[in-house]
C-alpha positions in Angstrom: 11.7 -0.8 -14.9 13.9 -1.8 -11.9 13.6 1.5 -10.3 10.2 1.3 -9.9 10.8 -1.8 -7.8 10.3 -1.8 -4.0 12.7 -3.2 -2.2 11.7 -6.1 -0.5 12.1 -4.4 3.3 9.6 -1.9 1.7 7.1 -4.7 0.6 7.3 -5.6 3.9 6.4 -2.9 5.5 3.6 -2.3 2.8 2.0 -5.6 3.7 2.5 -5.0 7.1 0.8 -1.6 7.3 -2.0 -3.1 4.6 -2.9 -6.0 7.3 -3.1 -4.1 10.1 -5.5 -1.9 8.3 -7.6 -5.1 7.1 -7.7 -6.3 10.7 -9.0 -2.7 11.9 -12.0 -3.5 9.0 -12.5 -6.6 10.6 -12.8 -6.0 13.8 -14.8 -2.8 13.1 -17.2 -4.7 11.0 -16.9 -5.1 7.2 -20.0 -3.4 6.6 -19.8 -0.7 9.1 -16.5 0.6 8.2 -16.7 3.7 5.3 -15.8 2.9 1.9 -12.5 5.1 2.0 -10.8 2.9 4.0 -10.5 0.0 1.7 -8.9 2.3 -1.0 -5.1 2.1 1.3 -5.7 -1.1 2.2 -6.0 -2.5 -1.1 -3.8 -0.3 -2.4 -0.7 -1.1 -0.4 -1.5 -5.0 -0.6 -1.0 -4.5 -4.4 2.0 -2.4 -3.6 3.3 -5.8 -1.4 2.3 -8.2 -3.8 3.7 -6.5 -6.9 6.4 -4.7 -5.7 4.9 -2.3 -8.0 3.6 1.1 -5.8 2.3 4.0 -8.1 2.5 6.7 -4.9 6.1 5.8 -4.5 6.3 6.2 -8.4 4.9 9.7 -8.3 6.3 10.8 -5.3 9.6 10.0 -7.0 8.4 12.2 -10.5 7.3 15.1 -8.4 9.8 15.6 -6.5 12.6 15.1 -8.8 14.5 12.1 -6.8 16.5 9.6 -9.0 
């Protein structure tokens, strides 16, 4: 299970790309802003939190890295 830790420079990063994407929302209006964009944003504040990120996971099965 420790290879499917993120480092903590990568959960970071993730929570720094995740609130810059939560501050776009909010200044663009939580209402007017489409649906889709929530799905990154929550997405890589789990990935932050956790140190659990699913894309990095299958990025890693499908391209074969170890």
């Amino acid at each position: 299970m420790k290879y499917f830790q993120s480092s903590p420079a990568a959960r970071f990063f993730f929570f720094f790309i995740s609130a810059n994407i939560w501050f776009g929302i909010w200044l663009t209006g939580m209402a007017a802003v489409h649906w889709w964009l929530y799905i990154p944003a929550v997405f890589l504040l789990f990935a932050a939190v956790t140190g659990f990120c699913p894309g990095m996971i299958i990025s890693r099965w499908m391209f074969k890295e170890k």
